[in-house]
N, C-alpha and C positions, 0 to 999 in steps of 0.2 A: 435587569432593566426594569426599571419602574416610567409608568405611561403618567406625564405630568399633567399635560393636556391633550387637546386636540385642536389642529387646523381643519382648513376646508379639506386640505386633498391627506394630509399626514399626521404626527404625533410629538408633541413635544416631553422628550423623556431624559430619566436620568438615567445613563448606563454607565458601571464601572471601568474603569481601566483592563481592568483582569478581564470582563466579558469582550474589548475590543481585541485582548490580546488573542483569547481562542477563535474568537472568531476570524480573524487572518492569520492563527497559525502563528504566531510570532509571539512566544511565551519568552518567561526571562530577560526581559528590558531590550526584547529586539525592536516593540513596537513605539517609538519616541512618542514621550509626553505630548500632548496634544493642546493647544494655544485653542483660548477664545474665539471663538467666528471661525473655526477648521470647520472647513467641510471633509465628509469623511462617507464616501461611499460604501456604505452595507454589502451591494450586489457585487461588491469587488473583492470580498471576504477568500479565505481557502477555498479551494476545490475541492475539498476530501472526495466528494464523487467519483472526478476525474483521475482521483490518487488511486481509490479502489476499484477502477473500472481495469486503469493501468496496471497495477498488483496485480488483479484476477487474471488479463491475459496474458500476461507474464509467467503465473502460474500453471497455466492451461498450458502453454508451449514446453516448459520445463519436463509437466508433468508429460506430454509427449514422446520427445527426449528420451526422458526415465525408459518409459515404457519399451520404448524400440531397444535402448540398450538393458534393459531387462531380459525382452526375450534371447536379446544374442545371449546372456552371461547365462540364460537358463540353458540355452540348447548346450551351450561350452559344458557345462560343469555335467549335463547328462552325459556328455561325450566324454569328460576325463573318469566318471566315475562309473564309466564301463570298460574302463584299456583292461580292467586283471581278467574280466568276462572275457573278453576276446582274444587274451593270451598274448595283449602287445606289453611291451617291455614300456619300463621309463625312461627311455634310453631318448625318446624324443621328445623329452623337457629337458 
């Protein structure tokens, strides 16, 4: 974005197509050419924030999850790989 001028409250600037595209996320001709006198609100751009707030606790709950069926598959696998120690057969797989 190049700043061309200035008004009283804002800026009169050239910005490319491609910088309108990232900035709402809408790469590869999703975001349609834009006409003279378009108004086009900036603050209305992606959310990535809100993307990666969603991601993180998404992740956070996953990695929960994990964890709880972690400990079950740890205490399992200490238990099968004691049956010959205790002299039980395979006979109960």
């Amino acid at each position: 974005m190049k700043v061309l001028g200035k008004t009283k409250d804002g800026y009169i600037c050239e910005v490319s197509h491609t910088e309108l595209e990232k900035v709402f996320d809408k790469y590869y001709g999703n975001l349609p050419k834009l006409e003279t006198g378009a108004n086009v609100e900036l603050g209305d751009g992606h959310n990535f924030r809100g993307d990666i707030k969603s991601a993180c606790a998404s992740m956070v709950n996953a990695m929960k999850d994990f964890d709880r069926a972690r400990t079950t598959l740890l205490r399992f696998s200490e238990m099968v790989s004691k049956i010959d120690e205790q002299g039980d057969s395979d006979e109960c797989f």
